[in-house]
PDB file of N, CA, C and O in Angstrom:
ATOM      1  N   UNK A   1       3.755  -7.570  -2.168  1.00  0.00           N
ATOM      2  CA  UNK A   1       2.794  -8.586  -2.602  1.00  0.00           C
ATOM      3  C   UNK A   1       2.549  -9.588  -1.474  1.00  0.00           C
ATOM      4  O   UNK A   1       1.445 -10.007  -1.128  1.00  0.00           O
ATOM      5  N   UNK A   2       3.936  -9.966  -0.862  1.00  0.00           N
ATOM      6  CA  UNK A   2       3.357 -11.281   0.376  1.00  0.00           C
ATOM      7  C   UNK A   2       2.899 -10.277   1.479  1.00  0.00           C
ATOM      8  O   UNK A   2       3.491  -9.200   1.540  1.00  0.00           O
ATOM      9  N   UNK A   3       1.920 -10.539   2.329  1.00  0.00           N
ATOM     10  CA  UNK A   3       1.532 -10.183   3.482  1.00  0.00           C
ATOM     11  C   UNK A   3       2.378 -10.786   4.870  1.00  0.00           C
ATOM     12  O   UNK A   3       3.078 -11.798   4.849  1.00  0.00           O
ATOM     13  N   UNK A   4       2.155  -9.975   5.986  1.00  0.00           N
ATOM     14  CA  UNK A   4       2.602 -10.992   7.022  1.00  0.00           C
ATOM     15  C   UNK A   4       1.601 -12.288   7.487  1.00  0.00           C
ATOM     16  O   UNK A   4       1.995 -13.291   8.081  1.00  0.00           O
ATOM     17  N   UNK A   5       0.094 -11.985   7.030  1.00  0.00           N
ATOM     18  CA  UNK A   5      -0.523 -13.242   6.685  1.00  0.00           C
ATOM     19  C   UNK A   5       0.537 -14.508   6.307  1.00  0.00           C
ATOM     20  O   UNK A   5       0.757 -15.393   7.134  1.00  0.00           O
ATOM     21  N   UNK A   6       1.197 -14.499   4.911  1.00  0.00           N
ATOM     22  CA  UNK A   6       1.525 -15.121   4.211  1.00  0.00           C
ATOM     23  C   UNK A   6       2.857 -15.720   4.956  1.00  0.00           C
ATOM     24  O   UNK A   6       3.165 -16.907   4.850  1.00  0.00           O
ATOM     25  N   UNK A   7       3.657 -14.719   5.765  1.00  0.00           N
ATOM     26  CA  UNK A   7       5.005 -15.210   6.405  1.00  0.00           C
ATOM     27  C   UNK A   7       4.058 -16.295   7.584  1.00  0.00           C
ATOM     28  O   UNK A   7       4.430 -17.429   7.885  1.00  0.00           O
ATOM     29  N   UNK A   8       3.178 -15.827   7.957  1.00  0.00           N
ATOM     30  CA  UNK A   8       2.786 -16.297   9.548  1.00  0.00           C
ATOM     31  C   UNK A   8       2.385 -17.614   9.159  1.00  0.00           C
ATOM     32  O   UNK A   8       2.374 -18.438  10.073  1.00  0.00           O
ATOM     33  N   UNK A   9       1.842 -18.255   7.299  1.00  0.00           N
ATOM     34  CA  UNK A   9       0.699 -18.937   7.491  1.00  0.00           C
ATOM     35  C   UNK A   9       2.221 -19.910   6.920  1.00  0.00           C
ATOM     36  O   UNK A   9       2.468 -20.987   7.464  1.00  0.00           O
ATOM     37  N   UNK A  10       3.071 -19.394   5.870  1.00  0.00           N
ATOM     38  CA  UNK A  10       4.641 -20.409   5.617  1.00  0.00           C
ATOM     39  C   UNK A  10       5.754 -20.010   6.164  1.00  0.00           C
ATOM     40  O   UNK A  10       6.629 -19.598   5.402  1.00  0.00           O
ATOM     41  N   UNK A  11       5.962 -20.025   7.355  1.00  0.00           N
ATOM     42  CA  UNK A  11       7.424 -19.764   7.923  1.00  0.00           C
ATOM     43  C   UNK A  11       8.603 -20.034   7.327  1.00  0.00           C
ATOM     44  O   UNK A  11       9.678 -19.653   7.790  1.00  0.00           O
ATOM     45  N   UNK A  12       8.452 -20.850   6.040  1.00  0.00           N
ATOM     46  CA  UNK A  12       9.518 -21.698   5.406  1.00  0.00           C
ATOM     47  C   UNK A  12       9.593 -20.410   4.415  1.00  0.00           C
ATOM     48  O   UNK A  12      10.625 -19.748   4.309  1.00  0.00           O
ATOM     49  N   UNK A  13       8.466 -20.134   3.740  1.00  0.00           N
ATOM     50  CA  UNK A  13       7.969 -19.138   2.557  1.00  0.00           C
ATOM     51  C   UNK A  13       8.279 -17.609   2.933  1.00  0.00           C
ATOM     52  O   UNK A  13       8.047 -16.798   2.037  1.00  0.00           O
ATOM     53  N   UNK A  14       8.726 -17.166   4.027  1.00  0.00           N
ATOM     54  CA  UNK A  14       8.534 -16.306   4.805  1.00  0.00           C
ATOM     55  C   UNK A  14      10.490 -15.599   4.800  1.00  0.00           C
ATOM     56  O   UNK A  14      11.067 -14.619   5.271  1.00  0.00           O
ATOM     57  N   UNK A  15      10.893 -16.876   3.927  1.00  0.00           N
ATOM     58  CA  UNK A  15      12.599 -16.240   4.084  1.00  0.00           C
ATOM     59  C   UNK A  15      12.712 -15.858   2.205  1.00  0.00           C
ATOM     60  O   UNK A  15      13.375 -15.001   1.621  1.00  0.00           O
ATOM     61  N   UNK A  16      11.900 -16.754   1.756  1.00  0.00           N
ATOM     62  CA  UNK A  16      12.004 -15.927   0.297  1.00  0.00           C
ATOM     63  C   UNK A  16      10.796 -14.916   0.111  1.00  0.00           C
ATOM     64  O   UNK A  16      10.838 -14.307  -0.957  1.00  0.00           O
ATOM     65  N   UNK A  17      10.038 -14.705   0.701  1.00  0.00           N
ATOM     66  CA  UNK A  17       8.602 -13.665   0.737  1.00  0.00           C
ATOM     67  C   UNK A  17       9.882 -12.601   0.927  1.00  0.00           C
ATOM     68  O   UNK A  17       9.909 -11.656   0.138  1.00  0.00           O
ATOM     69  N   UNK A  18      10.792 -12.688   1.786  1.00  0.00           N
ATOM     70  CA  UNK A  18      12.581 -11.205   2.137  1.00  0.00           C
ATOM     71  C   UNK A  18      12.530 -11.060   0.896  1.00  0.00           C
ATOM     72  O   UNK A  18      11.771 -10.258   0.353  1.00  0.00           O
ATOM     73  N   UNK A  19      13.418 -11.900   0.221  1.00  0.00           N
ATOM     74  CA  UNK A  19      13.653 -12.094  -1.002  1.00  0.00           C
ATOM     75  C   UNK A  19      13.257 -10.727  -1.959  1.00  0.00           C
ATOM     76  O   UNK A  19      13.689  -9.634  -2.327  1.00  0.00           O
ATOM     77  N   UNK A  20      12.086 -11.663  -2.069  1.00  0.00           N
ATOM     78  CA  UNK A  20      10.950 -11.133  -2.731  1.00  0.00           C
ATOM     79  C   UNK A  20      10.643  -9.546  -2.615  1.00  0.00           C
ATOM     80  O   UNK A  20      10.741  -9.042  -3.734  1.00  0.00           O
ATOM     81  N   UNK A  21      10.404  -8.883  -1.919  1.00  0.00           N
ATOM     82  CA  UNK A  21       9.974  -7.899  -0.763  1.00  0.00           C
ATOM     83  C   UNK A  21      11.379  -7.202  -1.587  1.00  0.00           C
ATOM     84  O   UNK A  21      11.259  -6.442  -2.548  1.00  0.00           O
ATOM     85  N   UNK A  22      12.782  -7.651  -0.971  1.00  0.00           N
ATOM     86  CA  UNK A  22      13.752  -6.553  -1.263  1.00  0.00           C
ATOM     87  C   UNK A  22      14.093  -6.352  -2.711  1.00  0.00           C
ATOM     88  O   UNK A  22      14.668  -5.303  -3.000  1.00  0.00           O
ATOM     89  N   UNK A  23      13.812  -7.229  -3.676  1.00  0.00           N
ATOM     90  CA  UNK A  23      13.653  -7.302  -4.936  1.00  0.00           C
ATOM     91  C   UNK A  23      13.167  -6.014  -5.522  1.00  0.00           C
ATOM     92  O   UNK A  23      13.811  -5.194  -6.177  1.00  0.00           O
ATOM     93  N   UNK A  24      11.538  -5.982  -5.057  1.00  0.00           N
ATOM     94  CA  UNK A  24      10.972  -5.153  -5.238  1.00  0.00           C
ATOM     95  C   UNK A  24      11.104  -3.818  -4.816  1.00  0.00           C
ATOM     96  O   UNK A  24      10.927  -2.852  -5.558  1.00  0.00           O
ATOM     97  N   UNK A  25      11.478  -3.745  -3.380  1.00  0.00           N
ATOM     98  CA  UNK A  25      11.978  -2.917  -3.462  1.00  0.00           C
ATOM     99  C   UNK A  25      12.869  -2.135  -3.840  1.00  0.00           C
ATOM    100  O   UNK A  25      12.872  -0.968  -3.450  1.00  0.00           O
TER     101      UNK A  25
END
């Protein structure tokens, strides 16, 4: 769902976008 758009545009957002990402996966 997050893009690297999304890491590039919140670097802060970009350590739970991991999170997120391995969740799903």
């Amino acid at each position: 769902m997050f893009n690297k758009t999304s890491s590039e545009r919140l670097p802060l957002l970009s350590e739970e976008s991991n999170s997120y990402a391995t969740a799903e996966r």
